[in-house]
CHARMM-style PDB file with segment names, atoms N, HN, CA, C and O in Angstrom:
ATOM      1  N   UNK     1       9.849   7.859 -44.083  1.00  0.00      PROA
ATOM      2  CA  UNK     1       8.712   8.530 -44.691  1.00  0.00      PROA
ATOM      3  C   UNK     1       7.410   8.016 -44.090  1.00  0.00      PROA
ATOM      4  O   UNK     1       6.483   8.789 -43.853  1.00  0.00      PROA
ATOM      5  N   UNK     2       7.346   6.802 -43.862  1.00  0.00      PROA
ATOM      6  HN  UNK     2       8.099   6.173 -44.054  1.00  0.00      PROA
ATOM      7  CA  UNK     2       6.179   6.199 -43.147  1.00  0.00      PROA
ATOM      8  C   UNK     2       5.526   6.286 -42.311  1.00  0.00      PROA
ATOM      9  O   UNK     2       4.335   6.019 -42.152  1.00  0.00      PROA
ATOM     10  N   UNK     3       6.775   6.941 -41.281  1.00  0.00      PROA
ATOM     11  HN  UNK     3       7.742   7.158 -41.410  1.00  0.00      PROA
ATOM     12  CA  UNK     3       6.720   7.244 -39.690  1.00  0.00      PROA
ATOM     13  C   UNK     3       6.346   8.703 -39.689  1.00  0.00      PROA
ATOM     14  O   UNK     3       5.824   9.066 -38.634  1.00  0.00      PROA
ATOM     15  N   UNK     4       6.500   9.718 -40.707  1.00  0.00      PROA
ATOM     16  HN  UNK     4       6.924   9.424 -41.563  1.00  0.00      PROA
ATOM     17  CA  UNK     4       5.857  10.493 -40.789  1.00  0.00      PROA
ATOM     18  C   UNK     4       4.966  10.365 -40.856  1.00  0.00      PROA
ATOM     19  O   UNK     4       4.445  11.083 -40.002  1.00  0.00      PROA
ATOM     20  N   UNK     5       4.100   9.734 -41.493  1.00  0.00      PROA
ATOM     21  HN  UNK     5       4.523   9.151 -42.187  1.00  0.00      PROA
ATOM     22  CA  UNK     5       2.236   9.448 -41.657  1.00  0.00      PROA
ATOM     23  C   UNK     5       2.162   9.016 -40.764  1.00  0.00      PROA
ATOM     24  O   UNK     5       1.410   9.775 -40.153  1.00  0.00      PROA
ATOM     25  N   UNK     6       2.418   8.250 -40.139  1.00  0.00      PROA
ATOM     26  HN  UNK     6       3.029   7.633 -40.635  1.00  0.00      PROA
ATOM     27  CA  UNK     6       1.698   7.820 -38.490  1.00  0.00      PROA
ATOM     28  C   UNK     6       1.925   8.474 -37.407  1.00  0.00      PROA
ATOM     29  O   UNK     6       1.279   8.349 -36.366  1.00  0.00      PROA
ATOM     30  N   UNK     7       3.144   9.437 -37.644  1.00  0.00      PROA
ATOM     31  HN  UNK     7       3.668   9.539 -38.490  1.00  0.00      PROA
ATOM     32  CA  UNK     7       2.995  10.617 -36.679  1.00  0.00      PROA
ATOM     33  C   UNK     7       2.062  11.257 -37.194  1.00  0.00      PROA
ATOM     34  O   UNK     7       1.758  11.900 -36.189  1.00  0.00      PROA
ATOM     35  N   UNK     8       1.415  11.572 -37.899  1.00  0.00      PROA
ATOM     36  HN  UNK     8       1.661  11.049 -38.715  1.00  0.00      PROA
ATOM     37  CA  UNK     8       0.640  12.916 -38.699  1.00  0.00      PROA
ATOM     38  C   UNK     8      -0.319  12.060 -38.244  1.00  0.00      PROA
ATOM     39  O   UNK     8      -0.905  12.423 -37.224  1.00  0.00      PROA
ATOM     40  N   UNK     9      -0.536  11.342 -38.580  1.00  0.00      PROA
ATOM     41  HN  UNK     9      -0.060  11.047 -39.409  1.00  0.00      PROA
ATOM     42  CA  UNK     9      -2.371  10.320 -38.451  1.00  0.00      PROA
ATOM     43  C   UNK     9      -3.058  10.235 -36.889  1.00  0.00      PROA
ATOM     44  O   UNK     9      -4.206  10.451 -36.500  1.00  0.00      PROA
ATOM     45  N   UNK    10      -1.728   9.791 -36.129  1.00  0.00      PROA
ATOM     46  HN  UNK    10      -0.795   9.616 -36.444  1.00  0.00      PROA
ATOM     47  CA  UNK    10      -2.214  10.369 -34.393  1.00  0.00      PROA
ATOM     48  C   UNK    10      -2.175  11.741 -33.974  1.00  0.00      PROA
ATOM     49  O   UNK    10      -2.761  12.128 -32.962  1.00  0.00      PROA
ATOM     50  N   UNK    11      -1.502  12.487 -34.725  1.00  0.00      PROA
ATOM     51  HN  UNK    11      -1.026  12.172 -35.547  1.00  0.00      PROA
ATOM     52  CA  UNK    11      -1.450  13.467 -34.081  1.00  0.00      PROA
ATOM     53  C   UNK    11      -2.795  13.998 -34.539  1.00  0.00      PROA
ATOM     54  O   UNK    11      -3.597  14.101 -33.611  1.00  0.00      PROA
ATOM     55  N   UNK    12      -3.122  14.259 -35.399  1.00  0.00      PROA
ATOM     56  HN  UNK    12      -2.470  14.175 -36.153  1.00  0.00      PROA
ATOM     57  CA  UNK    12      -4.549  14.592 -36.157  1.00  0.00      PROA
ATOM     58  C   UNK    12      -5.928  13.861 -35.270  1.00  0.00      PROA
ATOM     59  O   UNK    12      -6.952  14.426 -34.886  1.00  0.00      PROA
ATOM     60  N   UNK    13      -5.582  12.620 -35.139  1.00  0.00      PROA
ATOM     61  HN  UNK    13      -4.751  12.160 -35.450  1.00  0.00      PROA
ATOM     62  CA  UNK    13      -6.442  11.701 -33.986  1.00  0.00      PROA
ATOM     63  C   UNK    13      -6.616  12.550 -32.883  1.00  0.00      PROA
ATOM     64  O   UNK    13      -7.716  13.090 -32.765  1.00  0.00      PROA
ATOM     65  N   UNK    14      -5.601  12.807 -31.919  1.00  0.00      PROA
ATOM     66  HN  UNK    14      -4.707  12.368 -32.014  1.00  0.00      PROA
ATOM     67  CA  UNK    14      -5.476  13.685 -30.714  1.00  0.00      PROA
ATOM     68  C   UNK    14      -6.427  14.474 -30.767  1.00  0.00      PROA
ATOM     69  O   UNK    14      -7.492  14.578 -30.160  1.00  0.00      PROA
ATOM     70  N   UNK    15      -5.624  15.353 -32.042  1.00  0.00      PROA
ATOM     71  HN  UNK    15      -4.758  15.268 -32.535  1.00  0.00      PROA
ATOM     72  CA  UNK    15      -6.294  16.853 -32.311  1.00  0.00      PROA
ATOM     73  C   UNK    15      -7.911  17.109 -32.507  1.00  0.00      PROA
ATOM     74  O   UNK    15      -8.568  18.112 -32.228  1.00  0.00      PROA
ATOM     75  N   UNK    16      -8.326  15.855 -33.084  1.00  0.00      PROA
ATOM     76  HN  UNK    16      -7.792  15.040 -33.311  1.00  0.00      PROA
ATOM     77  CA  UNK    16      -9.893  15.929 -33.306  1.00  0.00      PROA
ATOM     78  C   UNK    16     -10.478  15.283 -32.029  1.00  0.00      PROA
ATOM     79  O   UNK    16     -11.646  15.656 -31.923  1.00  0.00      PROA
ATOM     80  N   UNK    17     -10.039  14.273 -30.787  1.00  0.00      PROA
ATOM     81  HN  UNK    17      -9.090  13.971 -30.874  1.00  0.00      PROA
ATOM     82  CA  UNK    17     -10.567  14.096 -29.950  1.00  0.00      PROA
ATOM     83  C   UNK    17     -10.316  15.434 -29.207  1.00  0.00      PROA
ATOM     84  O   UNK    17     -11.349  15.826 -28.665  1.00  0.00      PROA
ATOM     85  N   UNK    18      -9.540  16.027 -29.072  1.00  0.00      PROA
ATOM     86  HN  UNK    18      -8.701  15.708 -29.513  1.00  0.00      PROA
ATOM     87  CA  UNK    18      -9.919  17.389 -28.233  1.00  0.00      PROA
ATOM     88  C   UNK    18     -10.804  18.330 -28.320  1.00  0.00      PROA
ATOM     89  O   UNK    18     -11.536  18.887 -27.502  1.00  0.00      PROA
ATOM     90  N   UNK    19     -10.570  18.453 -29.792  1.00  0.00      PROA
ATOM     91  HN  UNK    19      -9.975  18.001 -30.456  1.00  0.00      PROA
ATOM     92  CA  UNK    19     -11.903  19.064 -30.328  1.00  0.00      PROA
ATOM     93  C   UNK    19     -12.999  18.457 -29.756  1.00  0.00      PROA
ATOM     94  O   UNK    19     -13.383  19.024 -28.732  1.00  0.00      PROA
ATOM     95  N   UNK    20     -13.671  17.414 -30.116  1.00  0.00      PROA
ATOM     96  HN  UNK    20     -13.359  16.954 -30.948  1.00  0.00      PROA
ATOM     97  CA  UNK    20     -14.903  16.770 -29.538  1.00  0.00      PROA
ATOM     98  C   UNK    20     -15.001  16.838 -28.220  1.00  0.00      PROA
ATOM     99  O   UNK    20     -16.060  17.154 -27.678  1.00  0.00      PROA
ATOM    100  N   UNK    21     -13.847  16.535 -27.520  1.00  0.00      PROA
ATOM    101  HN  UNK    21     -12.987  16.279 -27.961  1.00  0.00      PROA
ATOM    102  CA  UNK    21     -14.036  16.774 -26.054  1.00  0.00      PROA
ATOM    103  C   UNK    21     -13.889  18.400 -25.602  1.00  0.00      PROA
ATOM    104  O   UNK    21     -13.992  18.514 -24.381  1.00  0.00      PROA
ATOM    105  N   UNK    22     -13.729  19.343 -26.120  1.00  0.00      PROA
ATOM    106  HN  UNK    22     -13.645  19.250 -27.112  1.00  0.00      PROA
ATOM    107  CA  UNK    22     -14.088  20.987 -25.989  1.00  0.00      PROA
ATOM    108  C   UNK    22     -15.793  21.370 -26.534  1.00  0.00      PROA
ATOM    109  O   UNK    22     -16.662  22.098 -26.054  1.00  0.00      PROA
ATOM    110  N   UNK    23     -15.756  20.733 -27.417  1.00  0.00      PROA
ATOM    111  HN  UNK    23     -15.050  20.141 -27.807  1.00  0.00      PROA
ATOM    112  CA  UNK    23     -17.425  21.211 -27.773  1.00  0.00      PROA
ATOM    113  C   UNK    23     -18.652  20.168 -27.085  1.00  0.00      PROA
ATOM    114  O   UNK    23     -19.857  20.419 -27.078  1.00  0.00      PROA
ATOM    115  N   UNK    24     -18.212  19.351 -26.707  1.00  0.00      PROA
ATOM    116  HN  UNK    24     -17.233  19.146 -26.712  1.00  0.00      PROA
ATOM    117  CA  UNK    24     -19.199  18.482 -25.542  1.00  0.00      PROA
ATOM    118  C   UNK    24     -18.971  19.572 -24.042  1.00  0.00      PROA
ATOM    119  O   UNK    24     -19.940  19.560 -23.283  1.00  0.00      PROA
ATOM    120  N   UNK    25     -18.182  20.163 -23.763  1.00  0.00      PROA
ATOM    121  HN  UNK    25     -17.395  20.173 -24.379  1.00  0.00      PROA
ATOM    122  CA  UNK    25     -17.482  20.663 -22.806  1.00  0.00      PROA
ATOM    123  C   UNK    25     -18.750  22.166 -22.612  1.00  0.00      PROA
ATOM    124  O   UNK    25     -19.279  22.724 -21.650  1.00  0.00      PROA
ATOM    125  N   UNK    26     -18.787  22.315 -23.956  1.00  0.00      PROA
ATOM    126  HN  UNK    26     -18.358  21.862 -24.737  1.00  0.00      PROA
ATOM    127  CA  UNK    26     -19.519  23.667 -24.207  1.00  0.00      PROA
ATOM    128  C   UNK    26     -20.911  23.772 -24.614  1.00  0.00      PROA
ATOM    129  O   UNK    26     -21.567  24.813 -24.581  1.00  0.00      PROA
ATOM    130  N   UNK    27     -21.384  22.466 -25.054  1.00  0.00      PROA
ATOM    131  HN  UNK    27     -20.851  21.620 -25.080  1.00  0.00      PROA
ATOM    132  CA  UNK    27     -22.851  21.810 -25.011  1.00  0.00      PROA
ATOM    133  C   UNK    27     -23.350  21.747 -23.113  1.00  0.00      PROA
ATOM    134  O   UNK    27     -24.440  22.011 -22.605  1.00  0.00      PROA
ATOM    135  N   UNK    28     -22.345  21.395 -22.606  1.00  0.00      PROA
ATOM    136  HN  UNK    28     -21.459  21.180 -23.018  1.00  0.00      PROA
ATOM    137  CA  UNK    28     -23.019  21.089 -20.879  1.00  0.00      PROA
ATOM    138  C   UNK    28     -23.444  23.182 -20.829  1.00  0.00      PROA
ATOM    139  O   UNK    28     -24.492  23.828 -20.820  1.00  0.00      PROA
ATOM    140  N   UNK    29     -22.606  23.387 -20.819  1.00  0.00      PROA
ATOM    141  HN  UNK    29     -21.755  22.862 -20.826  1.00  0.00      PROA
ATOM    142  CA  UNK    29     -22.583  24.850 -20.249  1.00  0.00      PROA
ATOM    143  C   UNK    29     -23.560  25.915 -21.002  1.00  0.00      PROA
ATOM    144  O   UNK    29     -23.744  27.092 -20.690  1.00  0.00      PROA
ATOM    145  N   UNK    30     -24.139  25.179 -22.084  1.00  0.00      PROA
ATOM    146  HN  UNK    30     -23.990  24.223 -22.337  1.00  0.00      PROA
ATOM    147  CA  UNK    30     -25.351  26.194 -22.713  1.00  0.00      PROA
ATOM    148  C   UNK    30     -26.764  26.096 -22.240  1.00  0.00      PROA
ATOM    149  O   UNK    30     -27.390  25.088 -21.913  1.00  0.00      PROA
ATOM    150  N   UNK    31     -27.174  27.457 -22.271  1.00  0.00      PROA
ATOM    151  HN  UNK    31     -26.666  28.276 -22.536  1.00  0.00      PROA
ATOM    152  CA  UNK    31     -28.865  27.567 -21.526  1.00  0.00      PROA
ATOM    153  C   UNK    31     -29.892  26.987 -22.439  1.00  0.00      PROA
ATOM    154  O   UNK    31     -29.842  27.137 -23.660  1.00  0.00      PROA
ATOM    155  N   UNK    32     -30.869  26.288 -21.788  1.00  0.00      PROA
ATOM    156  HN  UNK    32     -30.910  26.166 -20.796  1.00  0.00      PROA
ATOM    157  CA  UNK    32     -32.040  26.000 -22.514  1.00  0.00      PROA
ATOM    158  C   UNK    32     -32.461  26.742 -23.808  1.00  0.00      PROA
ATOM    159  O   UNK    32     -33.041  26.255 -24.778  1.00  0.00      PROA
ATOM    160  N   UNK    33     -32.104  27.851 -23.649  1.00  0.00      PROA
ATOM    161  HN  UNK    33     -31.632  28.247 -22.861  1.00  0.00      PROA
ATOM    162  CA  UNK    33     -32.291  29.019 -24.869  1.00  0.00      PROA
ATOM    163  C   UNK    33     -31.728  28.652 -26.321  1.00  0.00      PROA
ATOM    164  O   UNK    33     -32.149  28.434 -27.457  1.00  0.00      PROA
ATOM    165  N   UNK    34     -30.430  28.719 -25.554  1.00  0.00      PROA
ATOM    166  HN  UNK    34     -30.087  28.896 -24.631  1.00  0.00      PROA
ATOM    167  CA  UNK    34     -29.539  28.373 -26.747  1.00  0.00      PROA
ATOM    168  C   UNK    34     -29.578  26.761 -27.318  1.00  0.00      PROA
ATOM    169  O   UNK    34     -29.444  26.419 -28.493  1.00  0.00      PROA
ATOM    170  N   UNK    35     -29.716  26.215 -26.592  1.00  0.00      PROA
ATOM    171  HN  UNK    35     -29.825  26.492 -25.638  1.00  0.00      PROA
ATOM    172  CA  UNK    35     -29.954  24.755 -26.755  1.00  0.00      PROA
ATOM    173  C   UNK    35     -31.203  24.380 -27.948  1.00  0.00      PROA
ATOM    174  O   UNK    35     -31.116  23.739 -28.995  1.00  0.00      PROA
ATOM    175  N   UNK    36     -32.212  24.972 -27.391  1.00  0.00      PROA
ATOM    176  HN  UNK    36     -32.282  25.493 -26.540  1.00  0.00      PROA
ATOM    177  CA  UNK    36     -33.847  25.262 -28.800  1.00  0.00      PROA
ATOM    178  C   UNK    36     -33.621  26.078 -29.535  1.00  0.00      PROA
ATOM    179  O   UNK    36     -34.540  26.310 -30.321  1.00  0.00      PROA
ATOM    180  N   UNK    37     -32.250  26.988 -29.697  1.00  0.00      PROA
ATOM    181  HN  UNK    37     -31.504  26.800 -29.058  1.00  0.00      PROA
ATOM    182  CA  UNK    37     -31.921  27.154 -30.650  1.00  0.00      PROA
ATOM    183  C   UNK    37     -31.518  26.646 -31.969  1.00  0.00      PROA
ATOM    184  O   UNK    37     -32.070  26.685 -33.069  1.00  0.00      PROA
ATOM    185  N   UNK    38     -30.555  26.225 -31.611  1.00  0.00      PROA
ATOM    186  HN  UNK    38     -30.107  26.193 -30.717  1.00  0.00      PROA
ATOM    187  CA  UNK    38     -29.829  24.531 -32.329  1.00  0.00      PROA
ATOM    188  C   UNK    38     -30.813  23.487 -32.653  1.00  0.00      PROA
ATOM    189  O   UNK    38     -30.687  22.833 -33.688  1.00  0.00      PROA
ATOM    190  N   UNK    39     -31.975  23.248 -31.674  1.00  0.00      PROA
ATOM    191  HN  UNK    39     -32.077  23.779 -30.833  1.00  0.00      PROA
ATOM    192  CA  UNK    39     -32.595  22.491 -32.084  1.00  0.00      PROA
ATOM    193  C   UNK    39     -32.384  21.442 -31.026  1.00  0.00      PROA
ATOM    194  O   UNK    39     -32.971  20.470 -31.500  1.00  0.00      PROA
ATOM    195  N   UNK    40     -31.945  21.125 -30.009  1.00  0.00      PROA
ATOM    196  HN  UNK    40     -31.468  21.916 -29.624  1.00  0.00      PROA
ATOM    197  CA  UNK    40     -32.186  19.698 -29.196  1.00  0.00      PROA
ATOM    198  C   UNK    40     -32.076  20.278 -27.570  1.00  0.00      PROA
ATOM    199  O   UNK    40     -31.394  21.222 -27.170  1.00  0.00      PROA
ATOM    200  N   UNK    41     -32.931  19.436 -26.831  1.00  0.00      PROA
ATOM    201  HN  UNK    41     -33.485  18.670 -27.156  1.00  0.00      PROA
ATOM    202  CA  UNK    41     -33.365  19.627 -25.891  1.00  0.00      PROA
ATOM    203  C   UNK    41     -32.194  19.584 -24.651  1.00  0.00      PROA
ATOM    204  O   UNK    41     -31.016  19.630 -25.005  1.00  0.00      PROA
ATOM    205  N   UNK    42     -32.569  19.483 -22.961  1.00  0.00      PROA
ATOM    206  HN  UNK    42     -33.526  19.446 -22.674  1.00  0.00      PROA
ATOM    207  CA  UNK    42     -31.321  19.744 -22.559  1.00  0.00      PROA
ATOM    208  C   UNK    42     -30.846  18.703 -22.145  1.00  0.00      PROA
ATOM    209  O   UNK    42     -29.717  18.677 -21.654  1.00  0.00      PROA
ATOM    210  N   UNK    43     -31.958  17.145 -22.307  1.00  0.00      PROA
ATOM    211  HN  UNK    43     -32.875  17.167 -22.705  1.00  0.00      PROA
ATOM    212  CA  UNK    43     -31.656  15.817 -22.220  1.00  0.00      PROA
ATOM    213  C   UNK    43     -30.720  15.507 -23.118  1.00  0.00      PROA
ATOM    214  O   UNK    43     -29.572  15.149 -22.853  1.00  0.00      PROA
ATOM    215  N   UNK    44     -31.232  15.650 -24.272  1.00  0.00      PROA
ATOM    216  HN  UNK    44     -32.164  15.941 -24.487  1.00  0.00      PROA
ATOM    217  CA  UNK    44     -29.945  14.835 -25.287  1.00  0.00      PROA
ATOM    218  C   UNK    44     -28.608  16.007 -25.496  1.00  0.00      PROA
ATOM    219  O   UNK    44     -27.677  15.827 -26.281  1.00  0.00      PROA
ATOM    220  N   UNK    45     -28.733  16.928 -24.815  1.00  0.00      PROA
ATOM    221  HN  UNK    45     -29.490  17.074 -24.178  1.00  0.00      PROA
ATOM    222  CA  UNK    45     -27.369  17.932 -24.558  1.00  0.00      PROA
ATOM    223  C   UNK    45     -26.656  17.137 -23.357  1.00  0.00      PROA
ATOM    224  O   UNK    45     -25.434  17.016 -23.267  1.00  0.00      PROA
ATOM    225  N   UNK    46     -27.514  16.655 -22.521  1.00  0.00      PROA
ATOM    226  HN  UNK    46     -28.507  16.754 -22.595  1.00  0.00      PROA
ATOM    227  CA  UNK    46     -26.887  16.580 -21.070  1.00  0.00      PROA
ATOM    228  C   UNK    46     -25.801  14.925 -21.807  1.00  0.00      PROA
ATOM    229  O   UNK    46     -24.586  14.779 -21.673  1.00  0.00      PROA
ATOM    230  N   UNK    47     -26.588  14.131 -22.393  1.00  0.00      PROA
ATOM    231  HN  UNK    47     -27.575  14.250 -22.502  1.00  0.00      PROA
ATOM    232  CA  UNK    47     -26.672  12.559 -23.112  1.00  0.00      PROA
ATOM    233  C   UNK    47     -25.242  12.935 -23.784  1.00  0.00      PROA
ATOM    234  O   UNK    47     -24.283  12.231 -23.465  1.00  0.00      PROA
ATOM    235  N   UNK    48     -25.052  13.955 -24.654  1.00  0.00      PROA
ATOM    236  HN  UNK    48     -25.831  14.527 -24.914  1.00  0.00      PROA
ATOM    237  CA  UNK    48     -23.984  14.072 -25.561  1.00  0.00      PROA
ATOM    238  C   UNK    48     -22.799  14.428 -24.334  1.00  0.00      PROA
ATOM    239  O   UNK    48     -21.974  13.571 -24.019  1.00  0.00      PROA
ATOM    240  N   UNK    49     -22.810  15.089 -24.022  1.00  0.00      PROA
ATOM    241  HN  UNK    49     -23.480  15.785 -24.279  1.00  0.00      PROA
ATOM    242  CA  UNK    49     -22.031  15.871 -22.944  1.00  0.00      PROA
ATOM    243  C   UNK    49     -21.021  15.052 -22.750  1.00  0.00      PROA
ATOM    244  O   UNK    49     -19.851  15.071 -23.133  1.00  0.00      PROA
ATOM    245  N   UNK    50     -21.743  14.206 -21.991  1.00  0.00      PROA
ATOM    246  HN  UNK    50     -22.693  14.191 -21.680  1.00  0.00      PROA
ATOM    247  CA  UNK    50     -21.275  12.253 -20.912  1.00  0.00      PROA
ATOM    248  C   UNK    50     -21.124  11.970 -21.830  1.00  0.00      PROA
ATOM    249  O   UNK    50     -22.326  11.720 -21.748  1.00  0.00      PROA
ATOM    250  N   UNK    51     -20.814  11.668 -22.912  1.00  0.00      PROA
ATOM    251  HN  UNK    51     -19.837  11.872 -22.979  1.00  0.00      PROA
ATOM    252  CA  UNK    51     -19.812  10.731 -23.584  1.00  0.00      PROA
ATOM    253  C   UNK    51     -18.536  10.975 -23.423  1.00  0.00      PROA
ATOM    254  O   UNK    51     -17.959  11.998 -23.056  1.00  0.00      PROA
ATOM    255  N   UNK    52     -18.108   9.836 -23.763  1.00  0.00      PROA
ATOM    256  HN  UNK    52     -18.577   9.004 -24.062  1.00  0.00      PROA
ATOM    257  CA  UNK    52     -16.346   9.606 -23.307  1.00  0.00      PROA
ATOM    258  C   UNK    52     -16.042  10.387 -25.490  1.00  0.00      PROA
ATOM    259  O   UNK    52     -16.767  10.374 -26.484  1.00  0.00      PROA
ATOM    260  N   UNK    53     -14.689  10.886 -25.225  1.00  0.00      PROA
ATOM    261  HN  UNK    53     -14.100  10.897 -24.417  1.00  0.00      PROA
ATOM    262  CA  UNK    53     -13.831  12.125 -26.142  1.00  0.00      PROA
ATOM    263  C   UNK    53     -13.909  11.384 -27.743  1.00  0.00      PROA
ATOM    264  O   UNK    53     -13.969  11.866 -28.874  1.00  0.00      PROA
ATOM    265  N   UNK    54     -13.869   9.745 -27.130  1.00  0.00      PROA
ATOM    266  HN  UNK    54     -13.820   9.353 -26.212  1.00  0.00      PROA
ATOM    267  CA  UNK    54     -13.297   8.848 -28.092  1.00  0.00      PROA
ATOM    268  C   UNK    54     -14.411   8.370 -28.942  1.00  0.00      PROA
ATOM    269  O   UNK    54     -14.391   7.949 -30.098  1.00  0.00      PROA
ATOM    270  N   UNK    55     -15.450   8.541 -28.056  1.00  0.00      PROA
ATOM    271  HN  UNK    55     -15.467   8.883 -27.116  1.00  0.00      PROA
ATOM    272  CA  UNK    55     -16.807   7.631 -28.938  1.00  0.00      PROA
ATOM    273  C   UNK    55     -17.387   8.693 -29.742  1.00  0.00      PROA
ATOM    274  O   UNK    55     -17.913   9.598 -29.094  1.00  0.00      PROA
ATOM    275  N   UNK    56     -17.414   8.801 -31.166  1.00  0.00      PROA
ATOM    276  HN  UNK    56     -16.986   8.066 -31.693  1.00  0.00      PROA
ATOM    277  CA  UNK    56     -17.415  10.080 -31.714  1.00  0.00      PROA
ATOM    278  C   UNK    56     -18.508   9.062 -33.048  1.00  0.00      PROA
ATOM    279  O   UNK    56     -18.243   9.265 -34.233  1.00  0.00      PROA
ATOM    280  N   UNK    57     -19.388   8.282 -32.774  1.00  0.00      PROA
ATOM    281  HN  UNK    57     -19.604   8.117 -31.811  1.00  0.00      PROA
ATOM    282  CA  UNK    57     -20.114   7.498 -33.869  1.00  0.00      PROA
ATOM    283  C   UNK    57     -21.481   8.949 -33.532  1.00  0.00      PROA
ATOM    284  O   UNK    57     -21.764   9.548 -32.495  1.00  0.00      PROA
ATOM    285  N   UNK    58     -21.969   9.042 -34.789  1.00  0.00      PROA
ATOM    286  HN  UNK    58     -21.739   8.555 -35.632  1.00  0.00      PROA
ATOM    287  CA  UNK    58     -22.959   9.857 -34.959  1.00  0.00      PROA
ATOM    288  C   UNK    58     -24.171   9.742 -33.733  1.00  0.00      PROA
ATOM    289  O   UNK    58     -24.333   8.580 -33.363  1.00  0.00      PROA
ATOM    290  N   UNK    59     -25.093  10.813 -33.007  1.00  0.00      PROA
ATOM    291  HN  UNK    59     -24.961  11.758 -33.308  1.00  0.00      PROA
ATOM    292  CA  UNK    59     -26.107  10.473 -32.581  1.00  0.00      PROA
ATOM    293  C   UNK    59     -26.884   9.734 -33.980  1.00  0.00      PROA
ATOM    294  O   UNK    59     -26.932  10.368 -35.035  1.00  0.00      PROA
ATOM    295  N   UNK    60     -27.342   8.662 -33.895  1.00  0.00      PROA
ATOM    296  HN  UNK    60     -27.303   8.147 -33.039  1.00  0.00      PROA
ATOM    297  CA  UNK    60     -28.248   8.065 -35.302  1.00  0.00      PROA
ATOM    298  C   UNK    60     -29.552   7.871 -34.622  1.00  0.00      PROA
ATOM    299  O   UNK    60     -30.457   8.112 -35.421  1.00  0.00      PROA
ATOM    300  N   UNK    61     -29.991   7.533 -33.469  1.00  0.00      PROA
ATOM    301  HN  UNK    61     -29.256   7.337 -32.820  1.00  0.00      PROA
ATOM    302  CA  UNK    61     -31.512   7.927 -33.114  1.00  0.00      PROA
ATOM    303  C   UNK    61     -32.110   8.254 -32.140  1.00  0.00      PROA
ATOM    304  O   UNK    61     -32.651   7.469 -31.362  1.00  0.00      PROA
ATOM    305  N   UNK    62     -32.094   9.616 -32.036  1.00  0.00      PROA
ATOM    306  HN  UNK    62     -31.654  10.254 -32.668  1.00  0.00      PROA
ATOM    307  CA  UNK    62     -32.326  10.588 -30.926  1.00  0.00      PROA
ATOM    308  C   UNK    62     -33.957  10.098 -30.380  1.00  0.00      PROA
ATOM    309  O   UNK    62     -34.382  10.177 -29.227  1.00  0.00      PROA
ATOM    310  N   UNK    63     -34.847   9.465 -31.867  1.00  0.00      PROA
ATOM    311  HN  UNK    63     -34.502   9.400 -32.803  1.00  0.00      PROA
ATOM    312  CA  UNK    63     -35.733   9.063 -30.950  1.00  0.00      PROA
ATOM    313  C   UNK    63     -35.633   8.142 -29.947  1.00  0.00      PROA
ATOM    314  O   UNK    63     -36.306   8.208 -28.917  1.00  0.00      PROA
ATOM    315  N   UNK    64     -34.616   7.052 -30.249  1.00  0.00      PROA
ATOM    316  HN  UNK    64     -34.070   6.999 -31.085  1.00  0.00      PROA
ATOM    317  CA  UNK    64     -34.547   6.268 -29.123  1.00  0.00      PROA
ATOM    318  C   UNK    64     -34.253   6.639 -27.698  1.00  0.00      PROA
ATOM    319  O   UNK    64     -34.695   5.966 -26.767  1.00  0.00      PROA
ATOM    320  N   UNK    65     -33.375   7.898 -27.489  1.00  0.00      PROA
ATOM    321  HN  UNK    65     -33.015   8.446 -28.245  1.00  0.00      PROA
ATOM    322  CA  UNK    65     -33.165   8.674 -26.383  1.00  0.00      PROA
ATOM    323  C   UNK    65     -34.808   9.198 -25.905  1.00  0.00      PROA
ATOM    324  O   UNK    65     -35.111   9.169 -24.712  1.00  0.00      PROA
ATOM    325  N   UNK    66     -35.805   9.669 -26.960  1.00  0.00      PROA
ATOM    326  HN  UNK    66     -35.559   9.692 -27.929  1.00  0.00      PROA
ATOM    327  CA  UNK    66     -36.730  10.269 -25.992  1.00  0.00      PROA
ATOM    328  C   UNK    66     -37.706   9.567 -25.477  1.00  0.00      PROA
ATOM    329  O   UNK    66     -38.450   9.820 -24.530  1.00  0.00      PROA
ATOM    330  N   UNK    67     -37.623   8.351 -26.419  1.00  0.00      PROA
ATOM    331  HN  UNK    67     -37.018   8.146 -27.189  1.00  0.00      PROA
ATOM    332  CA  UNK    67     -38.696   7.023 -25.551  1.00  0.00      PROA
ATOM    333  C   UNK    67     -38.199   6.654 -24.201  1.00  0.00      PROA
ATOM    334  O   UNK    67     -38.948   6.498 -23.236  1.00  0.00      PROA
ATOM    335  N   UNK    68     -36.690   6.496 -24.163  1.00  0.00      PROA
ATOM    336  HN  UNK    68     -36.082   6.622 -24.946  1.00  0.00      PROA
ATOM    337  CA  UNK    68     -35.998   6.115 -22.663  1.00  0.00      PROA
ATOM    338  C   UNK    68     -36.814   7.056 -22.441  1.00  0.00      PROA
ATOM    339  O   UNK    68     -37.973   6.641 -22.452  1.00  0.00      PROA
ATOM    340  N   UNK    69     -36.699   8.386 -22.201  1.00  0.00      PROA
ATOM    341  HN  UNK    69     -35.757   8.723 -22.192  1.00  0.00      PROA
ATOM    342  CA  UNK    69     -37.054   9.798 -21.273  1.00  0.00      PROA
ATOM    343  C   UNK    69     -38.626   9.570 -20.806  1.00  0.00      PROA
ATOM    344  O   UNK    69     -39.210   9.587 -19.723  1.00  0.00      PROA
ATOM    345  N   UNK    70     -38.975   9.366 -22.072  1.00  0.00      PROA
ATOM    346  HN  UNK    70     -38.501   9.353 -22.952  1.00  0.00      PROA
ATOM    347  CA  UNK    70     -40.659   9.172 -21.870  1.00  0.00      PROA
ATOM    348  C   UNK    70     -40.833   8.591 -20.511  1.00  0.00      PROA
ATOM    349  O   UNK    70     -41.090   9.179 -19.461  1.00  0.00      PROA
ATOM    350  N   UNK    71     -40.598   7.005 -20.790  1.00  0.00      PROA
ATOM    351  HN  UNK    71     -40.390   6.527 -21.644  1.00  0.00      PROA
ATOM    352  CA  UNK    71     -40.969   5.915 -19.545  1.00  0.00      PROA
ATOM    353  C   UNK    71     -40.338   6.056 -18.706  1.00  0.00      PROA
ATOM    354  OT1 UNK    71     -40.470   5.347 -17.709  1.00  0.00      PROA
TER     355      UNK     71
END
C-alpha cells in the first residue's frame, strides 16, 4: 500500500515538473504584446524561461531583477 503512494507522489512530481517546464517553454515564445499583457516585461520572461524544470520557488522579488537590469 505504501509503494503505491510513492509511486503516486513521483509520478505527480514528474507530472508537475513538465508542466512547469512546458509553460516556461511557452513564456520564451510569446511577443512583447502578449507579455504586457500578463503584466511582465520580456526580461523577467526571458529570467523565468532559463530556469532549470525543478526550481519551481515563487518569483518573490521581481524588483530585485529590475535593479540588476537597471545597472
Amino acid at each position: 500500500m505504501m509503494m503505491f503512494s510513492l509511486a503516486n507522489k513521483v509520478l505527480a512530481k514528474i507530472l508537475f515538473w513538465r508542466e512547469i517546464h512546458m509553460e516556461r517553454s511557452q513564456l520564451r515564445r510569446m511577443s512583447e504584446d502578449l507579455l504586457k499583457d500578463i503584466g511582465i516585461s520580456k526580461v523577467e520572461a526571458d529570467h523565468e524561461a532559463r530556469r532549470p524544470f525543478w526550481d519551481t520557488a515563487a518569483f518573490a522579488d521581481s524588483s530585485r531583477l529590475k535593479r540588476q537590469v537597471l545597472h
